[in-house]
C-alpha positions as CSV (number, residue, x, y, z in Angstrom):
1,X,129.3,118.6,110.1
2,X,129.0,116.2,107.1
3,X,126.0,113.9,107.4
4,X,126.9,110.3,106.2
5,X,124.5,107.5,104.9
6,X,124.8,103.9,106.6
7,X,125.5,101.2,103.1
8,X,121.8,100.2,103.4
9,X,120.8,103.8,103.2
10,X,122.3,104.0,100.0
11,X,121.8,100.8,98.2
12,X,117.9,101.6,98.9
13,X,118.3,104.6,97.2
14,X,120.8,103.2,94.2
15,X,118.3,100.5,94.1
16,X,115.2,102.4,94.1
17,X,113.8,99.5,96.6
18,X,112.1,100.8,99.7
19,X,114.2,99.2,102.6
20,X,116.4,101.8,103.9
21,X,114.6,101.5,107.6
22,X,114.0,105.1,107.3
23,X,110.3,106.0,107.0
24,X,110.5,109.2,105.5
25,X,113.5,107.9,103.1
26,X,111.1,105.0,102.0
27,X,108.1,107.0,100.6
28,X,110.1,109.1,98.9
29,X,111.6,105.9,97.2
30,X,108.5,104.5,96.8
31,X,106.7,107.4,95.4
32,X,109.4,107.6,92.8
33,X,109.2,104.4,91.8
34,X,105.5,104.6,91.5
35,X,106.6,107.7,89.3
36,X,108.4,105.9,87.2
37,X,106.3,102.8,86.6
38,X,103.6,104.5,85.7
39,X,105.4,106.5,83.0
40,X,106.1,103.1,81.9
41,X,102.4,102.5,81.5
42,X,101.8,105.7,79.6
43,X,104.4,104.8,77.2
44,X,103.0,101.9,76.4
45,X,99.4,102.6,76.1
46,X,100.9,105.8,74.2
47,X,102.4,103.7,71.9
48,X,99.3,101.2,71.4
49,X,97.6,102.7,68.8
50,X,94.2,101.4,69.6
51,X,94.2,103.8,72.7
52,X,95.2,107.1,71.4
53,X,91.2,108.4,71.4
54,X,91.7,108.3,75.1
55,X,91.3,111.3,77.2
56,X,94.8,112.2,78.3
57,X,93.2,112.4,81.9
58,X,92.2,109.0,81.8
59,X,95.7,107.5,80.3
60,X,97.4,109.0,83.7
61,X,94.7,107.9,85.7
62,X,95.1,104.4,84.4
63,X,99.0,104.4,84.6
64,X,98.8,104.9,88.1
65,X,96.8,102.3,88.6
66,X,98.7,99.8,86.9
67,X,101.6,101.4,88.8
68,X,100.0,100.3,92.3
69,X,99.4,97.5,91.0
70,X,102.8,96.2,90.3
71,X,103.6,97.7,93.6
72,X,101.3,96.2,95.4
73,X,101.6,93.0,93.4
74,X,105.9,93.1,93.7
75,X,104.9,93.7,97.9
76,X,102.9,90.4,98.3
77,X,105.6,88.6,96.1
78,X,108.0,89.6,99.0
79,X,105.6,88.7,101.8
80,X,105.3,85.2,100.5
């Protein structure tokens, strides 16, 4: 038996926007995204040379933190 995906299924996944109206199928999209935001961040603290005495421990600590903060900040953007 092949399992199909309803269109909104997919474009949540093509468009790595949490909205499928599947809750397991959203985290995983959102804990991607927060993934890849917050190797955004590292890349460019990483490429600010003012940070690079850092501990390496605290540049991922602080990625993800910036990374929930866009999510959160993207989340209230939609709310309003």
């Amino acid at each position: 038996m092949i399992n199909r995906i309803t269109l909104r299924e997919y474009a949540a996944i093509k468009l790595r926007v949490p909205d499928s109206g599947i809750d397991w199928l959203d985290e995983m999209i959102l804990l991607a995204k927060r993934d890849e935001l917050a190797a955004q961040a590292m890349q460019g603290i990483s490429a600010n040379h003012c940070f690079t005495d850092l501990p390496s421990g605290k540049v991922s600590e602080w990625a993800f933190e910036q990374a929930d903060a866009m999510i959160a900040a993207r989340e209230k953007g939609a709310q309003e």
